[in-house]
mmCIF file of the C-alpha atoms, coordinates in Angstrom:
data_MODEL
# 
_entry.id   MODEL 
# 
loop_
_atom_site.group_PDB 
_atom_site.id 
_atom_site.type_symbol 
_atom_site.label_atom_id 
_atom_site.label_alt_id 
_atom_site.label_comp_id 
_atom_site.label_asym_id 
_atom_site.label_entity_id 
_atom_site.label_seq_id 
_atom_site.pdbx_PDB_ins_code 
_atom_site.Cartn_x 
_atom_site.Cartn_y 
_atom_site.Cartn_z 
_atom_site.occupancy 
_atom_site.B_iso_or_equiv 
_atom_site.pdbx_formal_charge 
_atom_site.auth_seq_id 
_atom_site.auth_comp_id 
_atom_site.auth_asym_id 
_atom_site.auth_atom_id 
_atom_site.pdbx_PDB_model_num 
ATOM 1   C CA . UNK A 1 1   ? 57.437  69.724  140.525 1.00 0.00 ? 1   UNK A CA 1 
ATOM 2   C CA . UNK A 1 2   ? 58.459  71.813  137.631 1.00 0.00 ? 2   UNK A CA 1 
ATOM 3   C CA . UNK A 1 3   ? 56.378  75.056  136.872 1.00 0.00 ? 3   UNK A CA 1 
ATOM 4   C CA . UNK A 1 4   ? 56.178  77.285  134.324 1.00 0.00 ? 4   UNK A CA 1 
ATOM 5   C CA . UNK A 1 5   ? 55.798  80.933  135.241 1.00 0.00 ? 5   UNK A CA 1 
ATOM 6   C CA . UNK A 1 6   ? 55.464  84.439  133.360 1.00 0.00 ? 6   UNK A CA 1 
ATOM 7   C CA . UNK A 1 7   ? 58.488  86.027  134.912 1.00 0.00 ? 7   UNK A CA 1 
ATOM 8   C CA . UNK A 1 8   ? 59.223  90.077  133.976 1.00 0.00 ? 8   UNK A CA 1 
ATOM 9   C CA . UNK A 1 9   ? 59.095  90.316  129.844 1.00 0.00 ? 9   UNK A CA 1 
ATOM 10  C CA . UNK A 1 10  ? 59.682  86.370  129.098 1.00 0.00 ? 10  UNK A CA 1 
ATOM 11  C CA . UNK A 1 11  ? 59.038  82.677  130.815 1.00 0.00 ? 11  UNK A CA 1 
ATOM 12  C CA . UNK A 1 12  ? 61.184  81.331  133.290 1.00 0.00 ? 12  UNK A CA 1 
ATOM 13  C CA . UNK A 1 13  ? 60.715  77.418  133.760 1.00 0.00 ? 13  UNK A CA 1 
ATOM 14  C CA . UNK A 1 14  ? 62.642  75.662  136.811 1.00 0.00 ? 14  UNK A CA 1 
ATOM 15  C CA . UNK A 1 15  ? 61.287  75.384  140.402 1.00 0.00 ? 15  UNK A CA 1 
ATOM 16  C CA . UNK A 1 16  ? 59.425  78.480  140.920 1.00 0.00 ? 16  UNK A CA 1 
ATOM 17  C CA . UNK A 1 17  ? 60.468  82.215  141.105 1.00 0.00 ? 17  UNK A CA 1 
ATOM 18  C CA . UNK A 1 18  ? 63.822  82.489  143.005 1.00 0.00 ? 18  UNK A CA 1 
ATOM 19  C CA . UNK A 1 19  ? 63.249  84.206  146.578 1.00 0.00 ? 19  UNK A CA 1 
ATOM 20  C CA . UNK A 1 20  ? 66.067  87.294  145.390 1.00 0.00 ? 20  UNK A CA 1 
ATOM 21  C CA . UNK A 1 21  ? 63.529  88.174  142.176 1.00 0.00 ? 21  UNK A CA 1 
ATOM 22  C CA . UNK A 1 22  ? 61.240  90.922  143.081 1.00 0.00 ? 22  UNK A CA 1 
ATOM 23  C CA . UNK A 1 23  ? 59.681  90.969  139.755 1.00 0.00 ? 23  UNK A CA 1 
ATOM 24  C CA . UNK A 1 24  ? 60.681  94.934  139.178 1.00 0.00 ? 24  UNK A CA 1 
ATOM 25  C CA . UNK A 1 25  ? 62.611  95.544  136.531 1.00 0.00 ? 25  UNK A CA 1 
ATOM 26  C CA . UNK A 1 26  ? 64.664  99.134  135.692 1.00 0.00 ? 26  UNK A CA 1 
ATOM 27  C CA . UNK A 1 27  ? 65.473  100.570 132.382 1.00 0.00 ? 27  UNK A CA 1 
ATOM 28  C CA . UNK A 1 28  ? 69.149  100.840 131.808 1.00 0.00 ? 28  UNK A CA 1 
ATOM 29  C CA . UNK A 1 29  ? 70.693  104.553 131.926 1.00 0.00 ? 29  UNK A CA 1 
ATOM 30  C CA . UNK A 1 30  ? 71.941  106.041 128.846 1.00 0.00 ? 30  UNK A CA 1 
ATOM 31  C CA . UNK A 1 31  ? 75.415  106.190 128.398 1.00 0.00 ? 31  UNK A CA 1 
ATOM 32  C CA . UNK A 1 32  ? 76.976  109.954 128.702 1.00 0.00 ? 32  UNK A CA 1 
ATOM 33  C CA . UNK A 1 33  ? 78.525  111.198 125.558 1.00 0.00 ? 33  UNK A CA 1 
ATOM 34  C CA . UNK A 1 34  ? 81.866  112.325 126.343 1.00 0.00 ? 34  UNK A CA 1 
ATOM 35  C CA . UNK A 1 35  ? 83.255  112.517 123.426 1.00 0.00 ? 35  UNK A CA 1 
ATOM 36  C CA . UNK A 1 36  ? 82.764  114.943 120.303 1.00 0.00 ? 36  UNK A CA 1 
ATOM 37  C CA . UNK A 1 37  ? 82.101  113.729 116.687 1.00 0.00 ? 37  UNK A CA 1 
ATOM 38  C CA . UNK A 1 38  ? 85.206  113.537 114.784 1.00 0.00 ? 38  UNK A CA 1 
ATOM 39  C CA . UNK A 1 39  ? 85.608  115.192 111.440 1.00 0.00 ? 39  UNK A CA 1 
ATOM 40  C CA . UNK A 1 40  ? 87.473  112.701 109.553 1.00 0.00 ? 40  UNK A CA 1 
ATOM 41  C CA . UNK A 1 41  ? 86.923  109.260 108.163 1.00 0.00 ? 41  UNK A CA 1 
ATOM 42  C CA . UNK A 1 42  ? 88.686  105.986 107.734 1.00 0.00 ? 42  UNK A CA 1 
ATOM 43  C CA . UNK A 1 43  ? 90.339  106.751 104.336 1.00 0.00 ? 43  UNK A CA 1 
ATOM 44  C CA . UNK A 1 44  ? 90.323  110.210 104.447 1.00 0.00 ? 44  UNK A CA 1 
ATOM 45  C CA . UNK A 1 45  ? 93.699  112.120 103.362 1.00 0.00 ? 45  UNK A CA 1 
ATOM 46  C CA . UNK A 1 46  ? 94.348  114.815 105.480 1.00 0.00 ? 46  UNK A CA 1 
ATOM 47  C CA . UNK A 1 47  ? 97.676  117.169 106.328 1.00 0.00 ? 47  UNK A CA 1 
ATOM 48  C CA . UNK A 1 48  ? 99.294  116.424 109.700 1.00 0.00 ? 48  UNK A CA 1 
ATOM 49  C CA . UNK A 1 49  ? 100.421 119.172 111.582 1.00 0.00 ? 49  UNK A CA 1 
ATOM 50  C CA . UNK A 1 50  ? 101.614 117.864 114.466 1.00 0.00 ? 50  UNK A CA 1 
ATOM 51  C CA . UNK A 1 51  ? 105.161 116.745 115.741 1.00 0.00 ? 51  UNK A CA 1 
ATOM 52  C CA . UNK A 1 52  ? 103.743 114.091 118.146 1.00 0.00 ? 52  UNK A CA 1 
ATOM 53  C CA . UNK A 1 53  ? 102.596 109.796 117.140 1.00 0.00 ? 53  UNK A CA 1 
ATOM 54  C CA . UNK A 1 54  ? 101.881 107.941 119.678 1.00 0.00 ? 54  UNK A CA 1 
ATOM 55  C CA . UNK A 1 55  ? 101.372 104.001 120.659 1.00 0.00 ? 55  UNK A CA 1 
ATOM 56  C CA . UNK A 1 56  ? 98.136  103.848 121.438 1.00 0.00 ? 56  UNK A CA 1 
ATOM 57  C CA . UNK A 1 57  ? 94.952  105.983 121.344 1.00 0.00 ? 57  UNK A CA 1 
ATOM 58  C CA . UNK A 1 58  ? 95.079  106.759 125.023 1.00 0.00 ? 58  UNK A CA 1 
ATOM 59  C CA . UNK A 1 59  ? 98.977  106.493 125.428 1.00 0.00 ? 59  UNK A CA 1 
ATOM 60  C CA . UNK A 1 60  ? 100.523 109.308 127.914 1.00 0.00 ? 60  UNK A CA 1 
ATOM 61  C CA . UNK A 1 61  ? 103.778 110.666 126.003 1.00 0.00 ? 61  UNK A CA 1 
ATOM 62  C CA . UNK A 1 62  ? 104.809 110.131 122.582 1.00 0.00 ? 62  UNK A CA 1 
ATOM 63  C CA . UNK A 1 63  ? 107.992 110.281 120.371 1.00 0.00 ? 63  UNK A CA 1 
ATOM 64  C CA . UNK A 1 64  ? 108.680 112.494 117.472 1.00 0.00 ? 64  UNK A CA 1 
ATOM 65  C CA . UNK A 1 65  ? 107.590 112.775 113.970 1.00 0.00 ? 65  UNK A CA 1 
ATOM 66  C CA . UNK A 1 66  ? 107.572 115.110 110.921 1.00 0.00 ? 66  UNK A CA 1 
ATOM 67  C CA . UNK A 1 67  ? 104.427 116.672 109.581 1.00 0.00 ? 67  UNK A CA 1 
ATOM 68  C CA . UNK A 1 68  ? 102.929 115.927 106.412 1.00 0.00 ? 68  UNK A CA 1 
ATOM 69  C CA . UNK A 1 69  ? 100.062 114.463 104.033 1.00 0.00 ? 69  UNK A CA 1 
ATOM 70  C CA . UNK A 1 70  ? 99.264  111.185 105.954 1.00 0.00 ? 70  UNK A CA 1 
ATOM 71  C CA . UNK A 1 71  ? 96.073  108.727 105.326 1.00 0.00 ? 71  UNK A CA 1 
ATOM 72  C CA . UNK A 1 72  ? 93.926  107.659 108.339 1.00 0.00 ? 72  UNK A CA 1 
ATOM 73  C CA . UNK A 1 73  ? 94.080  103.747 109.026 1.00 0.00 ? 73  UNK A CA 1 
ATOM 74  C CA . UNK A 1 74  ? 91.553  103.620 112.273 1.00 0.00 ? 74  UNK A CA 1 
ATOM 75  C CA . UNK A 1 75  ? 89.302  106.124 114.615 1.00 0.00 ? 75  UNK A CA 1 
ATOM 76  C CA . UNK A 1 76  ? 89.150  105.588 118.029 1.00 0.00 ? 76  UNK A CA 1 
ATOM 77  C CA . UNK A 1 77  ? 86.392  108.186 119.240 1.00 0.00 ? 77  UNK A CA 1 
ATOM 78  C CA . UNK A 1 78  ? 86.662  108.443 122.654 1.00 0.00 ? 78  UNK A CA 1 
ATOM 79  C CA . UNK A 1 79  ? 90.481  107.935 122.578 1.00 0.00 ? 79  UNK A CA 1 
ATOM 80  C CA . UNK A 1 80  ? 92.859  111.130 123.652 1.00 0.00 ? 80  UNK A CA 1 
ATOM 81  C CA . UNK A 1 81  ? 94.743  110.342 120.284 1.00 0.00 ? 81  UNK A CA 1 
ATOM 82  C CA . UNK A 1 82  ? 91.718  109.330 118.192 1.00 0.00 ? 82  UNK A CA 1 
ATOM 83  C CA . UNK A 1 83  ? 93.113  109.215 114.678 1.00 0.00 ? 83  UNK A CA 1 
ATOM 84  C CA . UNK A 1 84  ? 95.693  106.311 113.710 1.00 0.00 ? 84  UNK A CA 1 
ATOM 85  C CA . UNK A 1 85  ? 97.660  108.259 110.632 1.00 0.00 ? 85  UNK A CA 1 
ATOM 86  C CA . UNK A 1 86  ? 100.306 106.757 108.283 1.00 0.00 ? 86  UNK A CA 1 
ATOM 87  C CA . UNK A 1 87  ? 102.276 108.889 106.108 1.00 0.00 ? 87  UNK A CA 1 
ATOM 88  C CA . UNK A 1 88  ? 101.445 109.153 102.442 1.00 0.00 ? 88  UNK A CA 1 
ATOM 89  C CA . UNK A 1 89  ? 104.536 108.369 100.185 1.00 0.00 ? 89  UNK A CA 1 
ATOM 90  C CA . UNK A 1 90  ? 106.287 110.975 98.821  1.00 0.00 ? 90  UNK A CA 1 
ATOM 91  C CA . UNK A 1 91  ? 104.410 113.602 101.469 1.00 0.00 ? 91  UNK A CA 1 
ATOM 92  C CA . UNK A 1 92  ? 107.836 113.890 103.466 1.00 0.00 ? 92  UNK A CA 1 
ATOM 93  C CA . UNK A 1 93  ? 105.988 113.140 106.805 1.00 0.00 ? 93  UNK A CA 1 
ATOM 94  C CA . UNK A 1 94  ? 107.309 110.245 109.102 1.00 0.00 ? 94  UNK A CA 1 
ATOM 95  C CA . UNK A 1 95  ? 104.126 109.745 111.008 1.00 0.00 ? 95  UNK A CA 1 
ATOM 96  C CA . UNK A 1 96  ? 103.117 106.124 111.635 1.00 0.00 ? 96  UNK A CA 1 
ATOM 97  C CA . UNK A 1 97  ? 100.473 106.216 115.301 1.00 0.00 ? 97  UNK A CA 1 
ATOM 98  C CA . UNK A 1 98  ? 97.931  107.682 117.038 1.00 0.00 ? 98  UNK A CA 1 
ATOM 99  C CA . UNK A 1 99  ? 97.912  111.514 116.728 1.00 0.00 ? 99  UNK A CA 1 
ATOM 100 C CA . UNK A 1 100 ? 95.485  114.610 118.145 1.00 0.00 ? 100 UNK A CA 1 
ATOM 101 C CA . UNK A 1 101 ? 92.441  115.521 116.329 1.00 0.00 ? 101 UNK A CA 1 
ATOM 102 C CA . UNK A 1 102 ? 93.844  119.404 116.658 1.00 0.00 ? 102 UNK A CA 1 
ATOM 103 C CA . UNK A 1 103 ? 96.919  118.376 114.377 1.00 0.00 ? 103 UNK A CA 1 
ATOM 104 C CA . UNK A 1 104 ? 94.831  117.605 111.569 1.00 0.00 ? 104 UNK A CA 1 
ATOM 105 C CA . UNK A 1 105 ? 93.555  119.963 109.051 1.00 0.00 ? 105 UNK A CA 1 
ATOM 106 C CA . UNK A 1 106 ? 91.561  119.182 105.420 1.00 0.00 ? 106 UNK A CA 1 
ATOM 107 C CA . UNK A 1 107 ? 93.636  119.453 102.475 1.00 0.00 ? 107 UNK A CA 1 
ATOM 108 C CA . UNK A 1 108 ? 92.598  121.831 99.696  1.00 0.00 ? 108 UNK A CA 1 
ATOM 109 C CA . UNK A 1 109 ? 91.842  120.264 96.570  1.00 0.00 ? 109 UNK A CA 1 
ATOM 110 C CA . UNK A 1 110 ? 93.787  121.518 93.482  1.00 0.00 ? 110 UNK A CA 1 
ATOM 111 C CA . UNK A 1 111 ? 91.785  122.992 90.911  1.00 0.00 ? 111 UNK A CA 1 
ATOM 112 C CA . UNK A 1 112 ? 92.494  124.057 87.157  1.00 0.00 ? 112 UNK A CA 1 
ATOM 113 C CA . UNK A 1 113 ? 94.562  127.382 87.350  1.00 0.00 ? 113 UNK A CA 1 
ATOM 114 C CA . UNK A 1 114 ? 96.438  126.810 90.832  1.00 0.00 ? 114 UNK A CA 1 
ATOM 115 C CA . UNK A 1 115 ? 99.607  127.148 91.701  1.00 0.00 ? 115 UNK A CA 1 
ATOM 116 C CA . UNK A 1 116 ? 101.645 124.838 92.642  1.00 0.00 ? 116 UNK A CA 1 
ATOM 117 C CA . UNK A 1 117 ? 104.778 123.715 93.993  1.00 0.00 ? 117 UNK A CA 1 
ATOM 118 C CA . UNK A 1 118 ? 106.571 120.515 91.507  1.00 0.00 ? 118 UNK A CA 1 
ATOM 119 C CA . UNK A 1 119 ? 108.680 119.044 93.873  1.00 0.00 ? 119 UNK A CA 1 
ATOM 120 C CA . UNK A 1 120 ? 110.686 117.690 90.909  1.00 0.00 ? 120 UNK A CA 1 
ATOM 121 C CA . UNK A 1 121 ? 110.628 113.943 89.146  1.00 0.00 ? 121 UNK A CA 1 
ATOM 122 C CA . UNK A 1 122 ? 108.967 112.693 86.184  1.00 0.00 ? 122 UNK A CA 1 
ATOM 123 C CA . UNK A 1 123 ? 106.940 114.266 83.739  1.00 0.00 ? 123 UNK A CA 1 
ATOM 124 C CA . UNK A 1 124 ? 104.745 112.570 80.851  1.00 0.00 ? 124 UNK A CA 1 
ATOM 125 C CA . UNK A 1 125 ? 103.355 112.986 77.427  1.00 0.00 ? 125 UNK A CA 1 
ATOM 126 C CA . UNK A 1 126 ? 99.886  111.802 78.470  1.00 0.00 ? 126 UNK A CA 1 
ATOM 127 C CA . UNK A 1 127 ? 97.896  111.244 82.079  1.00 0.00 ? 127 UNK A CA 1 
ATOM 128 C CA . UNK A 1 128 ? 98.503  107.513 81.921  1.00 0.00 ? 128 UNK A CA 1 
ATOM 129 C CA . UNK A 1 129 ? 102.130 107.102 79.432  1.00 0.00 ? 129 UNK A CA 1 
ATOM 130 C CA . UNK A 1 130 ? 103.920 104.378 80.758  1.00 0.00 ? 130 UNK A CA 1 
ATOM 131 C CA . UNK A 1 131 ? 107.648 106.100 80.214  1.00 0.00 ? 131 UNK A CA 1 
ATOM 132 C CA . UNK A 1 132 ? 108.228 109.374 81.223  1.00 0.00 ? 132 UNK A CA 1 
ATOM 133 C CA . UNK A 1 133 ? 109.731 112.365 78.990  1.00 0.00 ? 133 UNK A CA 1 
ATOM 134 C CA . UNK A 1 134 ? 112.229 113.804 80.977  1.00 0.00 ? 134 UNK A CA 1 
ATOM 135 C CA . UNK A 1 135 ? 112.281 114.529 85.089  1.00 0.00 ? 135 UNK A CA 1 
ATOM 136 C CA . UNK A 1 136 ? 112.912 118.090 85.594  1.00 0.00 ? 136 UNK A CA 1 
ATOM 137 C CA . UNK A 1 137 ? 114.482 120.311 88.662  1.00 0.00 ? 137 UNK A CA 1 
ATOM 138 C CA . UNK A 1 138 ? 111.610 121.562 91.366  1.00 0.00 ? 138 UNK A CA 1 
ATOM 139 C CA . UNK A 1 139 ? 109.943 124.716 90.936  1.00 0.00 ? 139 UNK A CA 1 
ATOM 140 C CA . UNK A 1 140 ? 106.693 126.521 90.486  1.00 0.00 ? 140 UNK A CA 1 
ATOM 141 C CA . UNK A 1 141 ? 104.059 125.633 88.193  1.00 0.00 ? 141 UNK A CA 1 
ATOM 142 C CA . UNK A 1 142 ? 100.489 126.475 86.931  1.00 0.00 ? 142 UNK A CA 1 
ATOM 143 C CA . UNK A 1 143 ? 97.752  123.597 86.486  1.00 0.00 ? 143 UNK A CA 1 
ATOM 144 C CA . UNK A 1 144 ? 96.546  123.840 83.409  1.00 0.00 ? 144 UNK A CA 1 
ATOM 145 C CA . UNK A 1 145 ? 93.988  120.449 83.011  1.00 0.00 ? 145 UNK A CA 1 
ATOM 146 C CA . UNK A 1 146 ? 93.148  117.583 85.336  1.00 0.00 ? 146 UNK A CA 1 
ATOM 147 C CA . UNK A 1 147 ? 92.436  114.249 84.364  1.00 0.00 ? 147 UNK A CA 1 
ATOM 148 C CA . UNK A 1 148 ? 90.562  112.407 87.357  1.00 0.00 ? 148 UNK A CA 1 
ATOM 149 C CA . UNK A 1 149 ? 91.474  108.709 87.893  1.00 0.00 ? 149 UNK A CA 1 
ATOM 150 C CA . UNK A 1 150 ? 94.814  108.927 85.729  1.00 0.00 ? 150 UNK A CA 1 
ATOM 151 C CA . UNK A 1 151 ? 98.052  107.547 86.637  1.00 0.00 ? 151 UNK A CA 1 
ATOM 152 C CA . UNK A 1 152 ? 99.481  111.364 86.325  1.00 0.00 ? 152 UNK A CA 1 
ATOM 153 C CA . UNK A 1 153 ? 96.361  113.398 87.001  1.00 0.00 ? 153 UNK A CA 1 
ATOM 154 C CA . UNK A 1 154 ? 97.875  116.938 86.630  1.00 0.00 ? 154 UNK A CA 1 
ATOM 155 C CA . UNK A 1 155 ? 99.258  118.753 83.783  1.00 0.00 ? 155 UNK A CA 1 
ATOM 156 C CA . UNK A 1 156 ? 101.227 121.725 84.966  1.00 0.00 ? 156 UNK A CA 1 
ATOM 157 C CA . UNK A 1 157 ? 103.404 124.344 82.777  1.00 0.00 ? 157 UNK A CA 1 
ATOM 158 C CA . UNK A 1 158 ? 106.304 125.685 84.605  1.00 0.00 ? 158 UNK A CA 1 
ATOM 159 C CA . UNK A 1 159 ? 106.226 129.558 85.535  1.00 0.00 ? 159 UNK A CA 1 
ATOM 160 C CA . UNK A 1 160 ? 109.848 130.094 86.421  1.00 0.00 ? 160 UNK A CA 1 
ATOM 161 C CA . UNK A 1 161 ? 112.850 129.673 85.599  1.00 0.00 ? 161 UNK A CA 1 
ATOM 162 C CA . UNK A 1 162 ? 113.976 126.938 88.280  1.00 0.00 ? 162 UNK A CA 1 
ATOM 163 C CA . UNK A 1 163 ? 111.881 124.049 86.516  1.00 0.00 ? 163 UNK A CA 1 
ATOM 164 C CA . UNK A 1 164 ? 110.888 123.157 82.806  1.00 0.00 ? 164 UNK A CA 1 
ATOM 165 C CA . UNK A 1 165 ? 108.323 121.150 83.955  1.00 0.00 ? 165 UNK A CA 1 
ATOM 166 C CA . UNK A 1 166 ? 105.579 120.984 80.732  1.00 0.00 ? 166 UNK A CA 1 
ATOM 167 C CA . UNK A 1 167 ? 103.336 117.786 80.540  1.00 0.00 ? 167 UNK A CA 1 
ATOM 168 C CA . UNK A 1 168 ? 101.493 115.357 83.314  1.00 0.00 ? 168 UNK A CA 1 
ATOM 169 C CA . UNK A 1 169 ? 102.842 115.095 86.612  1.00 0.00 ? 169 UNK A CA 1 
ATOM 170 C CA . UNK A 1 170 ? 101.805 112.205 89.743  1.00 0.00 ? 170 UNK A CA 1 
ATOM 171 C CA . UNK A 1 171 ? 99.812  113.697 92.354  1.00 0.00 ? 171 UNK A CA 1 
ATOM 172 C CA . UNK A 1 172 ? 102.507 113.123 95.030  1.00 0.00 ? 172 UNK A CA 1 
ATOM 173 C CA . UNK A 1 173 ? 104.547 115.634 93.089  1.00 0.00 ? 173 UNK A CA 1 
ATOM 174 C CA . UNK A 1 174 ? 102.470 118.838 93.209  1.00 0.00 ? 174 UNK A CA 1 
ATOM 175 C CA . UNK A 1 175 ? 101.218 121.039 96.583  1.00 0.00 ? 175 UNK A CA 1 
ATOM 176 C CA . UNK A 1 176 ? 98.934  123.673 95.961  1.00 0.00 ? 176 UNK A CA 1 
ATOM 177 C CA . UNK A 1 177 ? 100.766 126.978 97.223  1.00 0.00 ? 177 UNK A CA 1 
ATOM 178 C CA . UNK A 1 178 ? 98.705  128.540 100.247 1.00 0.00 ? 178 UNK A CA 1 
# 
């Protein structure tokens, strides 16, 4: 004869209670936190230090790489490797894996007035001209306005001799001088 019985927290219908249920029930233990929280996002552009990509988040040796501005594609917290990094284009970095959370560092933003290196290329007459005015030699350079959002966000003025850099310049082309 079927029954219908208040077993633990719900109903159990069938033939009874089985004879291996005491009826006690135990709260599950919390997992331990191992791991720390990371301080970078999916998304996030940061500068790569490291020498080192690897596999997989918990792989045990890597191959080599050159450092540079790379984007992070995946986390993987609890991982020995826990950032998955692709190079940015144009950053001169080769990295394409899992890297250490120690080889990363926060980029500095580049602000009106800075410094900067022009690694050379293109230069326009406006932050988002289609054709650009000349491409001149590498050199150093001084921000002098920022438009947000625009194709060429930086307008730089040269400061040596090496470069005549004077107009709007990509993003990938300028690294603030440290």
């Amino acid at each position: 004869m079927r029954c219908k019985r208040k077993m633990n927290d719900g109903y159990t219908y069938g033939f009874g209670r089985p004879k291996y249920d005491t009826g006690v029930t135990s709260t599950p233990a919390e997992p331990a936190q191992t791991s720390t929280p990371l301080k970078y996002k999916i998304g996030s552009v940061v500068n790569f230090t490291g020498s080192v990509h690897y596999v997989s988040a918990n792989a045990a040796s890597g191959s080599g790489c050159v450092p540079g501005k790379v984007k992070i594609t995946a986390v993987y917290a609890s991982g020995k490797h826990p950032y998955h990094v692709i190079a940015e284009a144009g950053s001169g970095s080769t990295a394409y894996g899992w890297v250490d959370a120690d080889k990363m560092s926060p980029i500095e933003e580049i602000k009106v007035g800075d410094t900067v290196i022009f690694k050379g290329g293109p230069h326009y007459a406006s932050s988002n001209a289609a054709e650009s005015t000349g491409s001149p030699n590498p050199g150093t350079a001084t921000v002098t306005m920022i438009a947000k959002g625009a194709k060429h966000p930086y307008h730089v003025i040269h400061t040596d001799k090496q470069s005549a850099v004077y107009g709007w310049v990509d993003a990938a082309l300028v690294e603030k001088v440290q």
